[in-house]
C-alpha positions in Angstrom: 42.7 -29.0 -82.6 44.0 -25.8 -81.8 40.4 -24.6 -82.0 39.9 -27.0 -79.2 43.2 -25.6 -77.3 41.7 -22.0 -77.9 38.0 -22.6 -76.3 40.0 -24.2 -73.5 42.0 -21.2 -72.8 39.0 -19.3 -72.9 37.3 -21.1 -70.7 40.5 -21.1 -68.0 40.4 -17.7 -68.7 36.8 -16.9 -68.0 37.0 -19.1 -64.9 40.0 -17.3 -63.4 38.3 -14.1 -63.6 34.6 -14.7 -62.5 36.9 -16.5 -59.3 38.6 -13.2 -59.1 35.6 -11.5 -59.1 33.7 -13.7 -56.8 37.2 -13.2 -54.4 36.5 -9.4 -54.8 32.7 -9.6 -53.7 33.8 -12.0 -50.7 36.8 -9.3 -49.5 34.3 -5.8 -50.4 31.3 -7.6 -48.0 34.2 -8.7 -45.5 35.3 -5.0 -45.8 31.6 -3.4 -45.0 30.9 -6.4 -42.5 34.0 -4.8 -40.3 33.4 -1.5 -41.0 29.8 -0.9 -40.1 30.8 -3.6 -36.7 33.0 -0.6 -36.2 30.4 1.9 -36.2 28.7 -0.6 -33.9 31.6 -0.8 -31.4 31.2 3.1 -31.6 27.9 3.0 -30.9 28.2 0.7 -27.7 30.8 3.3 -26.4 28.1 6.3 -26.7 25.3 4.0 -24.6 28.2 3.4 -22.2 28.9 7.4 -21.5 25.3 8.3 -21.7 25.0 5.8 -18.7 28.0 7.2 -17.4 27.0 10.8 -17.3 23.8 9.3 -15.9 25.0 8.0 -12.6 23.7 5.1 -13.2 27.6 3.4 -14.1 28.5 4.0 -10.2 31.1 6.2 -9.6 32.2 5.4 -6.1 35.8 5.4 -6.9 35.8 1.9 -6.0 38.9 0.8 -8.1 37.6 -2.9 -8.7 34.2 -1.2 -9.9 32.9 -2.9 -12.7 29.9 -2.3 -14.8 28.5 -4.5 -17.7 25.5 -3.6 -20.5 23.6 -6.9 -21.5 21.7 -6.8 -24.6 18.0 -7.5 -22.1 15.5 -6.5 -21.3 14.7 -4.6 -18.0 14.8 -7.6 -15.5 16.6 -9.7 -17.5 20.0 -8.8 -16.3 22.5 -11.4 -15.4 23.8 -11.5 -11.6 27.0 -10.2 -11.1 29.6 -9.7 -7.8 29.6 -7.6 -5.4 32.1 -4.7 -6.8 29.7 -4.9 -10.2 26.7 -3.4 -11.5 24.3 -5.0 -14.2 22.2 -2.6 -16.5 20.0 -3.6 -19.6 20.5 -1.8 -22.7 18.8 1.3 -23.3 18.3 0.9 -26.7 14.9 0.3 -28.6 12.8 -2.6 -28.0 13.3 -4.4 -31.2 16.2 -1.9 -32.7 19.0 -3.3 -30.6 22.4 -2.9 -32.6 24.9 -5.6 -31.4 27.3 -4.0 -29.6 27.0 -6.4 -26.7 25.8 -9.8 -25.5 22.6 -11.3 -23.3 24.8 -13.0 -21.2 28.1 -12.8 -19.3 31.2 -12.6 -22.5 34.3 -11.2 -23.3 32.3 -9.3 -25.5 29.8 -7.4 -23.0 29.9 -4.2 -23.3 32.1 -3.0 -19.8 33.3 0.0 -18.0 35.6 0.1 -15.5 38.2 2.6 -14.1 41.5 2.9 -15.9 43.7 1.7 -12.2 47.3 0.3 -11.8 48.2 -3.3 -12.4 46.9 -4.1 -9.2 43.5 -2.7 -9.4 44.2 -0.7 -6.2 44.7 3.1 -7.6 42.5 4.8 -10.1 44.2 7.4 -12.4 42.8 10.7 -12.6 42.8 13.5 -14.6 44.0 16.9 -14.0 45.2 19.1 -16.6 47.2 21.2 -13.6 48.8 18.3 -12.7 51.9 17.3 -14.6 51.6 14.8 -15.7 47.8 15.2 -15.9 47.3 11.3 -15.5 48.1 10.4 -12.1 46.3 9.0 -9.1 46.8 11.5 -6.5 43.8 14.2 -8.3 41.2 15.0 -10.3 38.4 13.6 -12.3 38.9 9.8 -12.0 39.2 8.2 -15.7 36.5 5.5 -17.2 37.7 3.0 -19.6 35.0 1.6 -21.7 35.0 -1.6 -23.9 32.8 -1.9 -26.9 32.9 -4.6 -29.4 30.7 -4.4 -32.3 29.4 -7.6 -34.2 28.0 -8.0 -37.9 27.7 -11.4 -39.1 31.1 -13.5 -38.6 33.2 -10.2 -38.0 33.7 -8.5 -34.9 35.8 -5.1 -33.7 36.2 -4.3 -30.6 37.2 -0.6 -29.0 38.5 0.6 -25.7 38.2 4.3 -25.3 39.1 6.0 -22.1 36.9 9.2 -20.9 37.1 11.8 -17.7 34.6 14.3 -16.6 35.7 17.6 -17.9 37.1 19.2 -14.9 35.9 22.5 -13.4 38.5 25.0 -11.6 37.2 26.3 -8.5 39.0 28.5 -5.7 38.0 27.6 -2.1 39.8 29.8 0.3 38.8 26.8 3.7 37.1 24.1 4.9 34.2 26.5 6.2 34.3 30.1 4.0 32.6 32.7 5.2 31.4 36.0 4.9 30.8 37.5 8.6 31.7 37.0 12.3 32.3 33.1 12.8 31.4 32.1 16.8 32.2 28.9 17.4 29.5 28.7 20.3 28.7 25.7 22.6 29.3 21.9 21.9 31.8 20.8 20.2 32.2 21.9 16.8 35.3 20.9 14.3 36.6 22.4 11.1 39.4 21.0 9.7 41.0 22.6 6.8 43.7 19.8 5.7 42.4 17.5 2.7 40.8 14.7 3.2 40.1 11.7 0.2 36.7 11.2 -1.1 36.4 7.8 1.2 36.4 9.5 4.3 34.2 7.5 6.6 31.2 9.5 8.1 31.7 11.1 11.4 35.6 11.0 11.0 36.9 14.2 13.0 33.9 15.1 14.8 35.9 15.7 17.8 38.9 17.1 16.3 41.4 16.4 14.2 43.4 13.8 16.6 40.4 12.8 18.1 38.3 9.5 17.7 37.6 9.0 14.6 40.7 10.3 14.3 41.4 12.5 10.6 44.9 11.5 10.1 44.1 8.2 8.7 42.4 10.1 5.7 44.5 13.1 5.2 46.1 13.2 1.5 48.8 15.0 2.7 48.7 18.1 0.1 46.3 20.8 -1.1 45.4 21.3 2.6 43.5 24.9 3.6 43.1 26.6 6.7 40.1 25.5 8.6 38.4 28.8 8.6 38.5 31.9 6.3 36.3 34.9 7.4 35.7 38.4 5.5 35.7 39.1 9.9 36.7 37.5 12.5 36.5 33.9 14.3 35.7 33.1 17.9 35.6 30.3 19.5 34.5 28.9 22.6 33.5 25.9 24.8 35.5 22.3 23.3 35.3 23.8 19.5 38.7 22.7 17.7 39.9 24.1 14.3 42.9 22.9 12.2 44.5 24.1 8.9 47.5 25.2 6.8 49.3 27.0 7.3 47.3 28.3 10.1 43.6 27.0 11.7 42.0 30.8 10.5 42.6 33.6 9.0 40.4 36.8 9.9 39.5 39.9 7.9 40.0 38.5 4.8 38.6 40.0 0.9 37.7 38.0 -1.9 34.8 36.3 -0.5 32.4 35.3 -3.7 29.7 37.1 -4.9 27.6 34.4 -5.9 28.5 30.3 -6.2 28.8 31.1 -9.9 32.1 32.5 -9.3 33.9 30.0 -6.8 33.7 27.8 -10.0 34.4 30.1 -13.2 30.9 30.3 -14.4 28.7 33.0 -15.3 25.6 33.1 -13.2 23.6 32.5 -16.2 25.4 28.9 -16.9 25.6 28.5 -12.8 21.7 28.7 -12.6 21.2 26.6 -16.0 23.8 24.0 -14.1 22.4 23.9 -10.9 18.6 23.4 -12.3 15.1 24.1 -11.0 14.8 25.3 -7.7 13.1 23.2 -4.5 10.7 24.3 -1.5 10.6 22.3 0.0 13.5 20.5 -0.2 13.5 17.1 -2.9 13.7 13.3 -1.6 17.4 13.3 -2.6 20.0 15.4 -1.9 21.8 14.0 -4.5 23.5 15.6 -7.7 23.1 19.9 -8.0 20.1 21.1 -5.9 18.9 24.4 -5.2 16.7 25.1 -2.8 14.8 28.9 -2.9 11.5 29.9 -1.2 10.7 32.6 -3.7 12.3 32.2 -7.5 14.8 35.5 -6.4 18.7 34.3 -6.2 21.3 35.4 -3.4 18.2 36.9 -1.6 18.8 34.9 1.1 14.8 34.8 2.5 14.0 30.9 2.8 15.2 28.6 5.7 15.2 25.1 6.1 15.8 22.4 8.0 17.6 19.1 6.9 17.0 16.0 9.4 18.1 12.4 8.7 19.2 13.4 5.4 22.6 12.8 3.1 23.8 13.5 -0.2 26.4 14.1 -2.5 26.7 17.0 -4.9 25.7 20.8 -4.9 23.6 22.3 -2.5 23.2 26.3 -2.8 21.2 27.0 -0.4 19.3 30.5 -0.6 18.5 31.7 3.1 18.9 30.1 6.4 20.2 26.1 6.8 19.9 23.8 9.9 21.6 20.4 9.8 20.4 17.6 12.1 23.1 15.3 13.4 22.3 12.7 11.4 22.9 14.6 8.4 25.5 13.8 6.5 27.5 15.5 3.2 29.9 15.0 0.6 30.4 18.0 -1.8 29.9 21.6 -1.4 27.0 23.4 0.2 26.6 27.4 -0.5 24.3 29.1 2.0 23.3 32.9 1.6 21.9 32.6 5.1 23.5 31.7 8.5 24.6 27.7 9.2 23.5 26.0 12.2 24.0 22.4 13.6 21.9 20.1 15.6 23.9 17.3 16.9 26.7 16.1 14.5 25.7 16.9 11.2 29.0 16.1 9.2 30.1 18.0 6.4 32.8 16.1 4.1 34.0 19.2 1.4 33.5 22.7 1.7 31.2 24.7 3.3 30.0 28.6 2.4 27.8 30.6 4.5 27.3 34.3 3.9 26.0 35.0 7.4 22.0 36.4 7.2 22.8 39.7 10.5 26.8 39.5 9.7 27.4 36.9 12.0 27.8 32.9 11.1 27.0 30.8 14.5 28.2 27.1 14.6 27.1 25.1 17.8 25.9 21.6 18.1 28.9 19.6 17.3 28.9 20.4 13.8 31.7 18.8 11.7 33.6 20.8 8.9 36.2 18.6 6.7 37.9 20.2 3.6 38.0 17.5 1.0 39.4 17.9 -2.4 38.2 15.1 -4.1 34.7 15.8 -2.8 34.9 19.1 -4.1 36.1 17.9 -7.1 33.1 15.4 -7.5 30.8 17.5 -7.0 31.4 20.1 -9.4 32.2 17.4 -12.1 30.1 14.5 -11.6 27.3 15.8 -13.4 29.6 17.9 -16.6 30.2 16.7 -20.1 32.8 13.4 -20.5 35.8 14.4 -22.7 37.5 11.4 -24.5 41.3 10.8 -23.1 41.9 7.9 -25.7 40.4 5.4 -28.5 42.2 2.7 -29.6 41.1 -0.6 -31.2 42.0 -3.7 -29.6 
C-alpha cells in the first residue's frame, strides 16, 4: 500500500513538473515571438524614414497628410483619399518581414505629421525655439507607426522624427552683392515672412496689392526687402517692403560662397548639392547645381529657365533669366546677374552676386522672403533625427 501511495506521488510529482516545464517553453517562445515582432516593428519604422528622406512620403505640410506602406506589390496598392498617399513596400520580393498589412488595417504601416487635436497645425522643430516643439517654426515633425507581427503576437511602435535642421543667416528677401536697379516693369521684393503655402503669384504687384501678401505673412522673423554690399535704385512701378526698413545699402558680410549662408564647409556644400547640370535637369526639384564648366563661383555659364518650377536649392554658377511662368520655392544662389521675363515668382530667398557689379531686376519679377521655404529647402533633403519612440 504505501508502495502504491509512493509511485502515486511520483507520478503527481513528475506530472507537475513536465507541466511546469511545458508552461516554461510556452512563456520562453511567447517571450521570442514578442521580441523579434519588436525588431519587426523597428524594422517597419526604418522603411518608413528611408521613404521619408526619399520624398516619396509627401511633405507638403498638409496637416491631414497621411501616408500608408502595404505589404504589395508595385501596382497592387490599395486606393486611398485624397489627403493620402499609397506606396508598396520596398522590401525584397519574397523576403517581406511583417511589419505591415496588404490591405487597409490598424496595423498598416502609417506616417503622418505629429498636429494638434484638430489636425489643423503641425508641430515643428526648432532647437532655437523654446520650447523647440511648436507650430510657428522649423522642420515639421513625422510620426510613424509600425507594428510588428510573429505568429499570434503583435507590438506596435510610434516614433516621432524631424529633419535635422540647418542654421542659415539670410540678411533679405533678395541679397546681393552689387548695385541693385530696380529698372522698368513692375518688380516686387518683399522682405516680411511669408508661410510655406503661399499661393503662386501672391505679391506680384506689391505688398498691398492684388494678390495681396498680408494674408500670408507670419507676422515674425521678417527681413528687409533688399540688402546690397551697394546701393538700390529703383524706378518705374517697382515696390519694396521690409523690417525694419524696405533696404539697406552698403552693407558687409555678403557670403563668399552658398557654403557659408548655411554653416557648411564648401567641401560638404558641394558633396550636398551634388553633380552639376548643363544644361539644366527636367526637375528643379531637390538641390541642383547648374555649371557650364566643372569650376565653382566662377560665374561663366548663363541660362535661361522658361515654364519651369521647383522646390529646393538652386546655385546657380553664372548668369540666370526667369520666364514669367517660372515659379520657386526655396533658395536660389546666382554668381552671375538675375533677370526676369514676365512674372517669374520667387517664394524664399534670393542671392545674386552681380556678373559687372551691378544686379538688374526688370520684368515684373517677384521677390518674397519665406522662412519656412528657406527652411525646407535646406532640410528637406538632410538626415531624420528621432524626437521620440514609444511603444503603444
Amino acid at each position: 500500500m504505501i508502495a502504491l501511495i509512493v509511485l502515486l506521488v511520483l507520478s503527481l510529482i513528475a506530472a507537475a513538473l513536465m507541466l511546469s516545464l511545458n508552461v516554461e517553453t510556452d512563456i520562453s517562445a511567447h517571450d521570442e515571438r514578442r521580441l523579434r515582432a519588436l525588431s519587426i516593428a523597428d524594422a517597419g519604422v526604418a522603411e518608413a524614414i528611408s521613404r521619408i528622406r526619399s520624398g516619396e512620403v509627401p511633405d507638403t505640410l498638409n496637416p491631414k497628410m497621411t501616408t500608408q506602406i502595404f505589404l504589395v506589390a508595385s501596382g497592387s496598392v490599395p486606393v486611398l483619399g485624397n489627403d493620402s498617399t499609397g506606396l508598396a513596400t520596398a522590401q525584397p520580393s519574397g523576403k517581406w518581414l511583417m511589419y505591415s498589412t496588404a490591405g487597409r488595417s490598424t496595423q498598416t504601416l502609417t506616417v503622418t505629421y505629429k498636429t494638434d487635436p484638430t489636425r489643423t497645425k503641425i508641430y515643428r522643430y526648432d532647437r532655437t525655439q523654446d520650447p523647440p516643439v511648436q507650430t510657428t517654426s522649423g522642420s515639421p515633425i513625422f510620426v510613424v507607426t509600425a507594428t510588428g507581427k510573429v505568429g499570434s503576437d503583435t507590438r506596435t511602435v510610434i516614433s516621432e522624427v524631424f529633419r535635422n535642421p540647418v542654421q542659415f543667416a539670410i540678411p533679405g528677401a533678395l541679397t546681393a552683392d552689387a548695385q541693385v536697379h530696380y529698372i522698368g516693369g513692375n518688380a516686387a521684393i518683399c522682405g516680411y515672412n511669408h508661410v510655406f503655402n503661399t499661393p503662386t503669384g501672391t505679391g506680384s504687384d506689391g505688398r498691398f496689392g492684388s494678390p495681396s501678401c498680408i494674408p500670408y505673412e507670419v507676422g515674425s522673423d521678417d527681413k528687409v526687402g533688399c540688402w546690397s554690399s551697394d546701393s538700390v535704385y529703383s524706378s518705374g512701378v517697382s515696390t519694396e517692403a521690409g523690417v525694419p526698413v524696405p533696404d539697406l545699402n552698403y552693407q558687409t558680410g555678403y557670403p563668399a560662397g552658398p557654403w557659408e549662408m548655411i554653416g557648411m564647409t564648401q567641401a560638404e556644400f558641394m558633396t550636398w548639392i551634388g553633380p552639376r547640370y548643363d544644361p539644366e535637369p527636367a526637375s528643379l526639384d531637390g538641390p541642383i547645381y547648374l555649371d557650364n564648366d566643372a569650376v565653382p563661383q566662377n560665374g561663366s555659364g548663363s541660362w535661361s529657365l522658361s515654364g519651369a518650377s521647383g522646390e529646393g536649392f538652386l546655385y546657380v554658377d553664372g548668369d540666370l533669366n526667369l520666364s514669367s511662368t517660372f515659379a520657386y520655392k526655396g533658395v536660389i544662389f546666382i554668381n552671375g546677374d538675375i533677370s526676369f521675363t514676365g512674372h517669374g515668382w520667387v517664394l524664399g530667398a534670393v542671392f545674386a552676386k552681380g556678373a559687372a557689379h551691378l544686379v538688374k531686376l526688370g520684368g515684373g519679377g517677384t521677390i518674397l522672403y519665406s522662412k519656412d521655404a528657406v527652411t525646407q529647402a535646406l532640410t528637406k533633403y538632410q538626415k531624420l533625427s528621432t524626437l521620440s519612440w514609444r511603444e503603444q
